[in-house]
C-alpha positions as CSV (number, residue, x, y, z in Angstrom):
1,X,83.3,92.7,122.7
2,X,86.9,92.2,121.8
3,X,88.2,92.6,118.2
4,X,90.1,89.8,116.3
5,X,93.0,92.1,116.0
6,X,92.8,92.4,120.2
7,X,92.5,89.0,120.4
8,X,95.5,88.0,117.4
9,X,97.6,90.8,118.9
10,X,98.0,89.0,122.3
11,X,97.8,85.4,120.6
12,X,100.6,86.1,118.5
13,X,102.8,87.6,121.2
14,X,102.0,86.2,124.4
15,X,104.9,85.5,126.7
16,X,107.2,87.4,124.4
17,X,109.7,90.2,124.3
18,X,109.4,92.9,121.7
19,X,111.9,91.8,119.4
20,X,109.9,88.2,119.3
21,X,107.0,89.8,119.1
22,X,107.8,91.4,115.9
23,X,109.1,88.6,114.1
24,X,105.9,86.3,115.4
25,X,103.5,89.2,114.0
26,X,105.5,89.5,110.8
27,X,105.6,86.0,110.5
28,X,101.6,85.6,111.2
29,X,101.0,88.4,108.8
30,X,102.9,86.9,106.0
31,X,101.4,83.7,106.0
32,X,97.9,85.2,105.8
33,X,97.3,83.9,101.9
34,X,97.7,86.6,99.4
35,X,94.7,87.8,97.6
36,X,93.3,90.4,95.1
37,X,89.7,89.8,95.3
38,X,88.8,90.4,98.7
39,X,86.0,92.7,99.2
40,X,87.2,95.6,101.8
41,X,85.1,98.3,102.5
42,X,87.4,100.5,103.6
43,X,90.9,101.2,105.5
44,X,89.7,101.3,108.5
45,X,88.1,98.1,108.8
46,X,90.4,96.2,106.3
47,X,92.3,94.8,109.1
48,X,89.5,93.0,110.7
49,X,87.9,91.8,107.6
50,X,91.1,90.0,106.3
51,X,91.5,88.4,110.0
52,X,87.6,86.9,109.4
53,X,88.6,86.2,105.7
54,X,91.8,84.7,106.0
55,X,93.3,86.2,102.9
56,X,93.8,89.4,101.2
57,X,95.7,91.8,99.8
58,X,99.0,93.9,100.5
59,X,97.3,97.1,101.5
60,X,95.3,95.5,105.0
61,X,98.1,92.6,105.5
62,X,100.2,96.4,106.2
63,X,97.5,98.0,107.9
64,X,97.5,95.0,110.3
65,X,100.8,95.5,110.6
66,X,101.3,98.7,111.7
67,X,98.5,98.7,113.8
68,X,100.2,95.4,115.9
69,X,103.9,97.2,115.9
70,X,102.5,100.4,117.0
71,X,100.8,98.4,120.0
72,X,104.7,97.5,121.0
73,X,105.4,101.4,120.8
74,X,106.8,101.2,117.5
75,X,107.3,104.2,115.2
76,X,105.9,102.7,111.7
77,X,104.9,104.6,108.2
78,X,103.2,103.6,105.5
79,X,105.0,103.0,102.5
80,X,103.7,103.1,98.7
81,X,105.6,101.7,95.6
82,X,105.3,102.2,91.9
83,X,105.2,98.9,90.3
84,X,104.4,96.9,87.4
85,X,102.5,94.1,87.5
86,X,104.6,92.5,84.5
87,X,107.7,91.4,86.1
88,X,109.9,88.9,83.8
89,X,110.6,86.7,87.3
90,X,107.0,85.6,88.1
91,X,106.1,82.6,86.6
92,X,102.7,83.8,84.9
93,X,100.8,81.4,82.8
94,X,100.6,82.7,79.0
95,X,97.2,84.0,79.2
96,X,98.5,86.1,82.6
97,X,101.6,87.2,81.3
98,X,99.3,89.0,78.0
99,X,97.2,90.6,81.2
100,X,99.9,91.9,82.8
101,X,101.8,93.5,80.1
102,X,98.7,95.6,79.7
103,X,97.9,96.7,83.0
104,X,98.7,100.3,84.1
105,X,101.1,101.1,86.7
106,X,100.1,99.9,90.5
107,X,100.6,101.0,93.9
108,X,102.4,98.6,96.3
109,X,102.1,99.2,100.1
110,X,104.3,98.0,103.0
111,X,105.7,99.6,106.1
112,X,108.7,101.1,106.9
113,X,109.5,101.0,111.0
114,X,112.4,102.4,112.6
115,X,114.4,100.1,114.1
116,X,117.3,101.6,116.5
117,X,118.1,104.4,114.6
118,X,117.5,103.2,111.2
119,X,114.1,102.8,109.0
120,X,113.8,99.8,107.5
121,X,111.3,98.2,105.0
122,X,109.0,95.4,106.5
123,X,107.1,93.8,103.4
124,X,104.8,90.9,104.8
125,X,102.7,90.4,101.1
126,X,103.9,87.1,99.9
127,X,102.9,83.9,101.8
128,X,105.9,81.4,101.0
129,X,103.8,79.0,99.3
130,X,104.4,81.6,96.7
131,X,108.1,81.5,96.4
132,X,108.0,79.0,94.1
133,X,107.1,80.6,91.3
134,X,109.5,83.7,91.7
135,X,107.4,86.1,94.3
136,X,110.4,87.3,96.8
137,X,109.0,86.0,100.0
138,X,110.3,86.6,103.3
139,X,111.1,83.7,104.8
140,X,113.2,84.0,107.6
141,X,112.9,87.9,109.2
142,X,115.6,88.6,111.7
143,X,113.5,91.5,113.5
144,X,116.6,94.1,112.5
145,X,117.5,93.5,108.9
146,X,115.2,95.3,106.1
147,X,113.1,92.8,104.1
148,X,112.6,92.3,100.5
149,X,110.2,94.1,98.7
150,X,107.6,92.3,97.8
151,X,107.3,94.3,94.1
152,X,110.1,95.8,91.7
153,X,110.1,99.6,92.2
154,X,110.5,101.6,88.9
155,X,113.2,103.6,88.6
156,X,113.1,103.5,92.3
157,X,115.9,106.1,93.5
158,X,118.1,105.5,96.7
159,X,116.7,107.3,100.0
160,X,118.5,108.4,103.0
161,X,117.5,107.0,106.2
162,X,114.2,108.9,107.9
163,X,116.0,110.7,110.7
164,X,113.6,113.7,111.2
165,X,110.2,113.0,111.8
166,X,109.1,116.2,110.6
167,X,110.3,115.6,107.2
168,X,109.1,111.8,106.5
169,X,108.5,112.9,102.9
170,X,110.7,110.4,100.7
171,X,113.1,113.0,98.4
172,X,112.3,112.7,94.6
173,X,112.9,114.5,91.4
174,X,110.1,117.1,91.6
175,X,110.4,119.8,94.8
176,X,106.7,119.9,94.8
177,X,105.2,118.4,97.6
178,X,101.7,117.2,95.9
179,X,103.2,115.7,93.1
180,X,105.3,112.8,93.4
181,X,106.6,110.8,89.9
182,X,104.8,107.5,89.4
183,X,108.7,106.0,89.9
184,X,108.9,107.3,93.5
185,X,108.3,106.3,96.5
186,X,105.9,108.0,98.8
187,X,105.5,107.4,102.7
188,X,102.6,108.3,104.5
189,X,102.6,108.8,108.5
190,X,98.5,107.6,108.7
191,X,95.8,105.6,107.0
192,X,94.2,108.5,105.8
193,X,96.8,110.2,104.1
194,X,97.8,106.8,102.5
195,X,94.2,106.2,101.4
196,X,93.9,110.3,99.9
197,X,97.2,109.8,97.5
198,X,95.9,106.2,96.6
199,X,92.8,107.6,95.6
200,X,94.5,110.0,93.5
201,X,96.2,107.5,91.7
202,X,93.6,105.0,91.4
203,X,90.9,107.7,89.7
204,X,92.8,108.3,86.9
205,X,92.3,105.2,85.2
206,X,89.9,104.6,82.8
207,X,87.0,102.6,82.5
208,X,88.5,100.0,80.3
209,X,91.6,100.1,82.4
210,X,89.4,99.3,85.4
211,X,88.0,96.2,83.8
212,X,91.3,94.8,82.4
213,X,92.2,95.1,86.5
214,X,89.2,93.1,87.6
215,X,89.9,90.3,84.7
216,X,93.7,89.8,86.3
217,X,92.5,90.3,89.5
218,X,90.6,87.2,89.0
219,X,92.8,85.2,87.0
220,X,95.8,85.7,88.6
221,X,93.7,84.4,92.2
222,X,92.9,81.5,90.3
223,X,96.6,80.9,89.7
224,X,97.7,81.8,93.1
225,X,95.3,79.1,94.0
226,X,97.1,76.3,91.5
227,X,100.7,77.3,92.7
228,X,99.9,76.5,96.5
229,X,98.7,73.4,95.2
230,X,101.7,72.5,92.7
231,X,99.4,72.6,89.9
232,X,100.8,75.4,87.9
């Protein structure tokens, strides 16, 4: 039997070149509606469960993503990003805002995919609905241009482009390969890798930390809910 992905993969880009195809998969990734509280069992299936869903969060929206591009024979990485949840621009609610200023730091994943001889950042997390109260989506995609990102990096510092595949490793402070500063960016060549140094990151929280997640996870769908529908 044929997967979703199979059959979305040659739904979105039937009849069209690469370059359309990749703005037509961006474009239907995007406007998958963003969500924390999908249940995902694990990286490898992610992808199929948010096409039966309809929603979810950044990690499989990127997973999909890379999985499509690489079906056009494009060279894709996967790219994690320090973050705080408690940026000034989004229009929280009160009792959101108080949430987020607590949380600990996050992990943000999109893509990077070389493009020519560049690599550039393809961030599909924000369905536009969004926009309107101060998430940085991507509305028009050229296929060429780097996107926004969809979260602040902290501290993040200017890369080089990714010439040598050998070396996709994103230069930061510390020469130590294992450790990377909670400020950096880290890019990761396969699922597995990603889903190792996410682990790492995630098991160091605490219990109470963990609950604190769970209660914004939850609120803030709620809100997501009331700004697609003007209500916030």
């Amino acid at each position: 039997m044929q997967s979703a992905v199979y059959n979305k993969f040659h739904e979105w880009t039937k009849s069209l070149d690469t370059h359309d195809s990749m703005v037509s998969i961006f474009e239907h990734i995007r406007d998958i509606p963003y969500s924390l509280n999908v249940p995902i069992t694990d990286s490898i299936t992610s992808t199929e469960q948010l096409l039966i869903a309809g929603k979810g969060p950044c990690g499989p929206k990127h997973y999909l993503l890379a999985e499509m591009f690489r079906k056009l024979n494009l060279s894709v990485v996967y790219a994690t990003i320090a973050f705080s949840w408690n940026d000034p621009d989004l229009r929280y609610p009160p009792h959101l805002r108080k949430l987020a200023a607590r949380l600990p730091v996050a992990h943000h994943l999109a893509c990077r995919v070389q493009i020519g001889c560049c690599w550039v950042l393809v961030d599909a997390t924000w369905d536009p609905p969004l926009a309107k109260a101060g998430f940085p989506a991507n509305d028009h995609w050229d296929g060429y241009s780097e996107t926004r990102c969809a979260v602040k990096p902290l501290n993040l510092q200017v890369q080089p482009p990714i010439n040598n595949p050998q070396k996709i490793e994103i230069y930061s402070k510390k020469k130590d390969e294992e450790f990377f500063e909670p400020d950096s960016e880290k890019n990761h060549w396969n699922v597995v890798d990603r889903a190792r140094y996410y682990r790492e990151k995630v098991d160091v929280r605490t219990p109470s930390e963990m609950e604190l997640i769970k209660q914004f996870n939850r609120d803030f769908d709620a809100w997501l809910v009331d700004v697609r529908l003007d209500k916030f």
